[in-house]
N, C-alpha and C positions, 0 to 999 in steps of 0.2 A: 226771692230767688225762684220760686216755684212757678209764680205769677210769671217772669221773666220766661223761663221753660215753658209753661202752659199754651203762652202766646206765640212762642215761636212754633212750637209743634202746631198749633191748628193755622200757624199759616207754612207753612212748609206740607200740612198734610191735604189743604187746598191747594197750592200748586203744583204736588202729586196728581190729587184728583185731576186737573188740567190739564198736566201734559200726557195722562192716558188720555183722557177722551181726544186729543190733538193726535195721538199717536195712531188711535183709531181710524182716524183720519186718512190716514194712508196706505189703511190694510190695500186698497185698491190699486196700489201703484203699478202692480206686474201687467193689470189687466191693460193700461195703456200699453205699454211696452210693445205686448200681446198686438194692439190693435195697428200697433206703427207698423209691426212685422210684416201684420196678414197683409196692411194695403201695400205695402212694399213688391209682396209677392203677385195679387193680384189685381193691384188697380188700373193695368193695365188694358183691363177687358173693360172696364166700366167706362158706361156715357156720362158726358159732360150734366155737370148739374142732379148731379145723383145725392139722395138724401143718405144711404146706407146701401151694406149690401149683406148678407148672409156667406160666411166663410168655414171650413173647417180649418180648426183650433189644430195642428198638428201635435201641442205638448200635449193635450187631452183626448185627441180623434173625436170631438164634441164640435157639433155647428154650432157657430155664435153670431152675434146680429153688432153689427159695426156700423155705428153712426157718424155723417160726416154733414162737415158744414159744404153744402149746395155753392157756394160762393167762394172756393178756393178749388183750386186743384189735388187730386190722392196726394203726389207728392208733399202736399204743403198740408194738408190734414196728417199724415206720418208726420212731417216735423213737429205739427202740434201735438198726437200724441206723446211724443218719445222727448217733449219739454217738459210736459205734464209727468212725463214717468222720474224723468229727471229732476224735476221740485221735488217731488212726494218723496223720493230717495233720498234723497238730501237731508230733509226734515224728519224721515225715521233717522236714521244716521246721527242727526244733531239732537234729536230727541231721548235716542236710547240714553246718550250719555248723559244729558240733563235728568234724566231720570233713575238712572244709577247715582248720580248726585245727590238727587234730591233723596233718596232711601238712605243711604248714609246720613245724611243731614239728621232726619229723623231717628235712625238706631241712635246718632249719637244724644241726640236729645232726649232721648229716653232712656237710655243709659245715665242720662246727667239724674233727669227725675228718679230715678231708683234709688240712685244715692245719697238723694234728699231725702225717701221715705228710709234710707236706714241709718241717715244721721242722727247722732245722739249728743252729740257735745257743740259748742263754738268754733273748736278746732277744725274738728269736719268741718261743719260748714264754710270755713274759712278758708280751707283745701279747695271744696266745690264752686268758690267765688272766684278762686284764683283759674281756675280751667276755664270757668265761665267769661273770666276777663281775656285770655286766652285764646278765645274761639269769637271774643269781637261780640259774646252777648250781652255783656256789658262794660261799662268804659270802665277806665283803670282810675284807681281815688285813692290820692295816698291819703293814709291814716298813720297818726304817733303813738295811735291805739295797737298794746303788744295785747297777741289774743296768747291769752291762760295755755303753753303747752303744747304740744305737734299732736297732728293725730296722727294715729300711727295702724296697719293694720290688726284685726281682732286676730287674739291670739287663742288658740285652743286646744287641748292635749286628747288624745283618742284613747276609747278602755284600751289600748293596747300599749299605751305611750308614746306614741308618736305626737308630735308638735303637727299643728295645722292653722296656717294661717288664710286668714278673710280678708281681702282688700277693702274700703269702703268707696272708694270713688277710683274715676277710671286713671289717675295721675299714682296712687297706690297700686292700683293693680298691673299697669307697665311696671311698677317698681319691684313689685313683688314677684314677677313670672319672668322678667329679662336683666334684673341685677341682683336678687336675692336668689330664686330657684336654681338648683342645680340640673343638668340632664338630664339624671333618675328619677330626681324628684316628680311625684305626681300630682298630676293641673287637672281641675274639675269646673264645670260649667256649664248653668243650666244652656240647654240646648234651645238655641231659635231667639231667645229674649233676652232681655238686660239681665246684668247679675254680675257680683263680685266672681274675680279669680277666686280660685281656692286652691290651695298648695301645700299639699302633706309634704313633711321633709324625712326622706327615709333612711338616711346617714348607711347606703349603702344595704338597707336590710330590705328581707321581703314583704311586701305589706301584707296583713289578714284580710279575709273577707270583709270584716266588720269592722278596721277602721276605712275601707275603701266606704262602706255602707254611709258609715260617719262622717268621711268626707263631702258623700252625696249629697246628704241631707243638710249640711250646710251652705252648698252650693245650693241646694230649693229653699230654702231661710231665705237668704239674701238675695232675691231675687226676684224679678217681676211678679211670678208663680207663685210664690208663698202661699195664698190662701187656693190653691187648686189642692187636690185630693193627692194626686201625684204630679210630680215634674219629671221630665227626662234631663239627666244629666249626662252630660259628654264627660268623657275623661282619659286622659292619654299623658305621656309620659313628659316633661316639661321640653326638651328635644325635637321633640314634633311639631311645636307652637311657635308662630312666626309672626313679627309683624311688618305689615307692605310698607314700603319707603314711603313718605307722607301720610301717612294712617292716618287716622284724630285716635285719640289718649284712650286706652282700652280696647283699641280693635285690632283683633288678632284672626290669622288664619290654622286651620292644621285638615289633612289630608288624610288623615288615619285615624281612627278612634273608636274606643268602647262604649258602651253605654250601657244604661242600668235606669228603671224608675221607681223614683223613691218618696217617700211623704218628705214633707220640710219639720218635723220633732225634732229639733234640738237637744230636748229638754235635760238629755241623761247623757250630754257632752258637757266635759269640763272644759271651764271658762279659766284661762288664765289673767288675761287682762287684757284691754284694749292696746 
């Protein structure tokens, strides 16, 4: 499974690479535009068989030097600029969104990888093969092999006694933030990178400093981040957390949020059970 994730991510993160430099491509487009404009305005002064002419740029009040092909008319050099601005438009336009694409692509795959480094049983993994069949990375294979048990999110009680659950993969963690949490209830997550939901249940009460602290630091456990010094965790109240119509499995949006940075020490939280 990893192997499967590895592969796709460096090629998803080469055809990133691609379509910036393609995108680069077109930083130039306005300046056609630009150039259809100026001959527009003045090519009516220029002799036949003119190589360029030097113009002021009105968006800028900057002279600029406007090259034309000698063997067409201003007229028909404009239409060529203002095709040329028109391709390169097009192609930022179709590029942006292939590239919002392809960035999802990759969160999601990396998101899958995180879940494999915090898988512990056959169960998870057997959750993670099912998203994975899911999302087309790998084909569907029945089996009459029953795997030992559901996995289920890690569960964990706070010094204060509140219940705090960990999702392990991104199909627990839609389950756990949109059919388990309540509105009160508070979602934690490291901020920017992969990582399990995290979801204190507060039956209504008000949370401590120090199980918030506890929930943090769970969210930096579980999480891309684990081995940094500190993570930042986002955290906001389960009501705030949304997900967009066609998402993939653990992306979520929210507009308003707390934050705190915290080490990933687990050590002095009690562990109820997977």
């Amino acid at each position: 499974l990893r192997h499967v994730v590895q592969t796709a991510l460096e090629r998803n993160r080469k055809k990133y690479d691609l379509q910036l430099r393609q995108l680069k491509d077109t930083e130039n487009r306005e300046k056609y535009k630009v150039y259809g404009e100026l001959i527009h305005t003045y090519g009516y002064q220029l002799e036949e068989g003119c190589k360029g002419f030097d113009a002021l740029n009105y968006y800028t009040n900057e002279t600029i030097h406007i090259p034309l092909d000698a063997t067409i008319s201003p007229l028909d050099n404009a239409k060529k600029y203002f095709d040329r601005y028109a391709k390169l438009k097009r192609t930022y336009e179709a590029l942006t969104d292939l590239i919002e694409d392809t960035q999802l692509e990759i969160d999601h795959l990396d998101s899958i990888a995180t879940a494999l480094d915090i898988a512990e049983t056959e169960a998870d993994l057997q959750q993670i093969k099912e998203e994975m069949m899911e999302s087309g990375y790998i084909k569907h294979k029945y089996s009459k092999k029953k795997t030992q048990g559901k996995s289920r999110p890690y569960h964990y009680r706070s010094t204060d006694g509140f219940d705090i659950y960990v999702g392990k993969n991104n199909f627990q963690n839609d389950e756990l933030t949109f059919k388990f949490a309540n509105g009160n209830d508070w979602w934690f997550h490291a901020k920017g990178i992969p990582g399990s939901h995290v979801v204190v249940k507060t039956e209504g009460k008000e949370l401590p400093d120090r199980t918030f602290e506890e929930a943090g630091r769970l969210a930096a456990y579980y999480s891309k981040g684990r081995e940094q010094e500190k993570v930042e965790i986002d955290y906001v109240q389960k009501k705030q957390v949304k997900k967009p119509a066609g998402a993939k499995p653990g992306f979520v949006v929210y507009y308003t949020n707390y934050s705190l940075m915290i080490d990933s020490d687990i050590s002095g939280i009690e562990k109820i059970s997977d």
